[in-house]
C-alpha positions in Angstrom: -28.4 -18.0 20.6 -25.6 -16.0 22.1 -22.2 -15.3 20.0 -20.4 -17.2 21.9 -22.7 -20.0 21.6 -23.0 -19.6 17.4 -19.0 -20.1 17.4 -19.0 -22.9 20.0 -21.5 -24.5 17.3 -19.9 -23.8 14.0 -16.3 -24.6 15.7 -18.0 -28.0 16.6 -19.7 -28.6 12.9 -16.2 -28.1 11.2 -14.2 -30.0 13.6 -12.4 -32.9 11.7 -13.8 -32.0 8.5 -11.7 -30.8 5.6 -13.2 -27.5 4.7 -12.7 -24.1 2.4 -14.0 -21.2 4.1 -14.4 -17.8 2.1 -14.4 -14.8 4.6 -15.3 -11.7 2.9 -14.2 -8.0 3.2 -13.2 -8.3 7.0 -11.9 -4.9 8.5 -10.0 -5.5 11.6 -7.8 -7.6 13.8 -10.2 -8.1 16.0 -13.2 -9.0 14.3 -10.7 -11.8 12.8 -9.8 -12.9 16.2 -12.8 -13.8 16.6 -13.6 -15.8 13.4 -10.4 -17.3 13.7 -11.8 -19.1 17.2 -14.5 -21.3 14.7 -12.1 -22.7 12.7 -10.5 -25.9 13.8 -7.1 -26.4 12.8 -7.0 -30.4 12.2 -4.0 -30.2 9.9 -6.1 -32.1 7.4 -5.3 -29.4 4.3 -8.5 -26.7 4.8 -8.3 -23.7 3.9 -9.3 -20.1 4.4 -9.4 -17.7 1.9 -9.8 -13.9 3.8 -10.5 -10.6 1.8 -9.8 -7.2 3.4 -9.3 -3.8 2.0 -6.1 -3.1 4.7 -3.0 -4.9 4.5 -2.3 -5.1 7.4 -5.1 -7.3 8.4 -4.0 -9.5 5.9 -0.6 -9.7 7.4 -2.0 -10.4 10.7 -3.8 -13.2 9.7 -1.1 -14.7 8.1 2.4 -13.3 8.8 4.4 -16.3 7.2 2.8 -15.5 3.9 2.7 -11.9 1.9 -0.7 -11.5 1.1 -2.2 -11.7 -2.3 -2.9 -7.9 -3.6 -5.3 -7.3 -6.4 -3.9 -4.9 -9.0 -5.7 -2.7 -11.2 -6.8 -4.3 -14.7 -4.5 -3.8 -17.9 -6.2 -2.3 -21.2 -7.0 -5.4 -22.6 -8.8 -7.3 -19.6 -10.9 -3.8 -18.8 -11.9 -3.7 -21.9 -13.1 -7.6 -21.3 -14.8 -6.8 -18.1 -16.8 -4.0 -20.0 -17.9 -5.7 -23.1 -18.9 -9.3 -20.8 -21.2 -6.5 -18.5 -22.7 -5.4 -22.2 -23.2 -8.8 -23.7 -27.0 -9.6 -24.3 -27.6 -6.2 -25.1 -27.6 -4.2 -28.5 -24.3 -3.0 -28.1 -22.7 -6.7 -28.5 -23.2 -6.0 -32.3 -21.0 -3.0 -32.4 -18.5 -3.8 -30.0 -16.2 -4.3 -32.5 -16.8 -0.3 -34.3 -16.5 0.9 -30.5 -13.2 -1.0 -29.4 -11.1 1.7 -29.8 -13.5 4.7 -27.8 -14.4 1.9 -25.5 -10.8 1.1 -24.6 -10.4 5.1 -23.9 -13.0 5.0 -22.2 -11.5 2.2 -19.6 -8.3 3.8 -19.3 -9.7 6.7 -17.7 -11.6 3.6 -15.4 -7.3 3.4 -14.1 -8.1 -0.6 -14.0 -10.8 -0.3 -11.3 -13.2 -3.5 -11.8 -16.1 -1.2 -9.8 -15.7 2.1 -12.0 -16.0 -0.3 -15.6 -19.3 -2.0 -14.2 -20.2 1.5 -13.1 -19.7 3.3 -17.0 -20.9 -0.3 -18.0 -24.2 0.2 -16.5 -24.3 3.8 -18.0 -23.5 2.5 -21.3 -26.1 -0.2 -21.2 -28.9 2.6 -20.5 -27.8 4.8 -23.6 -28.2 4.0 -27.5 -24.9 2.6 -28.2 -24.3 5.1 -31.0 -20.3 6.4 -31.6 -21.0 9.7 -30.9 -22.7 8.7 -27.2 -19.4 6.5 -26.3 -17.6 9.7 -27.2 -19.2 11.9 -24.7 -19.0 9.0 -22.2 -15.3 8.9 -22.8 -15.1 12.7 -21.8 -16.4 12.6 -19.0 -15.8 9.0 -17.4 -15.5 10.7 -13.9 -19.4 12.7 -14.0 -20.4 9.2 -14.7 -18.7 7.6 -12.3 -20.4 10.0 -9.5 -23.6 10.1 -10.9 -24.8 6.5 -9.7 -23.8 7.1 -5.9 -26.0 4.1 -5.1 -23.4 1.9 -6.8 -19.7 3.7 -6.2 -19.8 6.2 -3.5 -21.9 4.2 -1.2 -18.6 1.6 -1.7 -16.3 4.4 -0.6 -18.1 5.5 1.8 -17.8 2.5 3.9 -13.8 2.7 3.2 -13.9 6.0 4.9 -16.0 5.1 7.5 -13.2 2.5 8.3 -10.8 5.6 9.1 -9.3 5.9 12.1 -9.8 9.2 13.5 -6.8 11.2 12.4 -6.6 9.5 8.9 -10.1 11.1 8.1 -9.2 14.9 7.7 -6.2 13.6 5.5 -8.4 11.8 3.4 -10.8 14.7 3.0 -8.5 17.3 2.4 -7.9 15.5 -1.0 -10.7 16.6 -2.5 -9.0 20.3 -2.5 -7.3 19.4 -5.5 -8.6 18.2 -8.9 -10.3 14.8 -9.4 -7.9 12.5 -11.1 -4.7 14.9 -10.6 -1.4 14.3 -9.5 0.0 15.7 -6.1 3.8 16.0 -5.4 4.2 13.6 -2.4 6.2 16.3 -0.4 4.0 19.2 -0.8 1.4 16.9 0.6 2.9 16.1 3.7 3.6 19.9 4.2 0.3 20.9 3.7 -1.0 18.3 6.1 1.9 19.5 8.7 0.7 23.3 8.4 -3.1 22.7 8.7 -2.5 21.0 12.1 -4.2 17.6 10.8 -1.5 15.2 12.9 0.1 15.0 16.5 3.7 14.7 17.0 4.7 11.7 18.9 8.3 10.7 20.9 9.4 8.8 18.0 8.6 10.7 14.9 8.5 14.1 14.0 5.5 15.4 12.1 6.8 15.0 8.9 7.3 11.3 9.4 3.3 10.8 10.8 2.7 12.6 8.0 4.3 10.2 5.4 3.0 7.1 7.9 -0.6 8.4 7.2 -0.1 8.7 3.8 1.5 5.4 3.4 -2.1 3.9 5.4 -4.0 5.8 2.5 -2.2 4.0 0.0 -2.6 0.8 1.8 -6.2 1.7 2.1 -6.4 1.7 -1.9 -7.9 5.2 -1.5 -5.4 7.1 -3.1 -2.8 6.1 -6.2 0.6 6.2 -5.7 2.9 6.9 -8.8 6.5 6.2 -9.9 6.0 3.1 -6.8 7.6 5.3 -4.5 5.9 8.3 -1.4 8.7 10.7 -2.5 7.4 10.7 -6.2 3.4 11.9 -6.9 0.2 11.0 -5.5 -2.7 9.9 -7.7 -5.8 11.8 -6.4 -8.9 9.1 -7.2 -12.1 10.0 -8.5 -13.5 7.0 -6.5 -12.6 4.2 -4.8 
């Protein structure tokens, strides 16, 4: 069966049926055009509920409402996340003598769901003395890293989602510390002088620059700080 024919078919099973559809981690416009050409629009109340990593694919599919962003998890809710991952193991009976290293231990997670199931896992493997929670705590980005099967695999299809001229940006981050904080400026100037972007008509080199980083930021591939480009970048560990 041809594409063409597949939509034709699953446009013709939804047709006057009230439906929820779920359409999961979607990366361009494009590919959503497409998609979008199966699903009848009977005005009946269905729904479509769209994930995506980039904004504006989001916006795209939906211009007349902002999209939904997921932020990072408080303290309190990390902490959650990592105990429900440990429950059914020993460590359920000691959660309570580890809160306080465990909630350390999620802060330097910086609310990301992936990197607490990550440490989570680790944790799991290890006897869940204080001491062991302690070392964990110290050194929550080594963890992190060490299961690329189950984190870097996950950023490595972000960056494979790059355009072209956002890649050498992207990589040039790893020059600086894991989990440090870049002055927005002197990122921008660095990008300028190592000939990473073009100048177009419009902007000046300084503006791509800020563009680019601004798509980063979209991308969820880097941390901005202070909620503003001219303040600090927050150089992640992972995605």
């Amino acid at each position: 069966m041809s594409d063409d024919q597949l939509m034709d078919q699953s446009y013709k099973a939804l047709k006057g049926r009230k439906y929820l559809i779920v359409v999961d981690d979607i990366w361009s416009t494009k590919i959503w055009d497409l998609i979008a050409r199966t699903l009848p629009d009977d005005n009946n109340g269905s729904r479509i509920i769209l994930t995506t990593r980039l904004k504006d694919v989001a916006e795209y599919a939906n211009p007349d409402i902002p999209p939904l962003e997921v932020l990072p998890l408080g303290v309190d809710e990390s902490w959650k996340l990592l105990q429900n991952k440990l429950l059914g193991k020993s460590h359920i009976n000691c959660h309570s003598e580890l809160e306080d290293i465990g909630k350390k231990i999620v802060q330097k997670c910086q609310g990301l769901p992936l990197a607490i199931l990550v440490v989570a896992g680790h944790l799991s493997r290890i006897s869940p003395k204080r001491e062991n929670w302690v070392t964990v705590a110290e050194n929550v980005n080594e963890v992190v890293t060490s299961y690329p099967n189950e984190c870097i695999a996950v950023l490595a299809i972000s960056y494979h989602h790059l355009p072209i001229h956002l890649k050498p940006c992207f990589l040039h981050m790893g020059a600086f510390p894991e989990d440090s904080e870049i002055d927005a400026w002197r990122l921008i100037r660095l990008w300028v002088a190592e000939g990473f972007l073009k100048r177009d008509k419009l902007r000046s080199l300084e503006k791509v620059a800020e563009d680019c980083l601004e798509d980063l930021a979209s991308r969820n591939l880097i941390m901005v700080k202070r909620g503003k480009l001219n303040g600090r970048i927050k150089n992640l560990p992972y995605a």
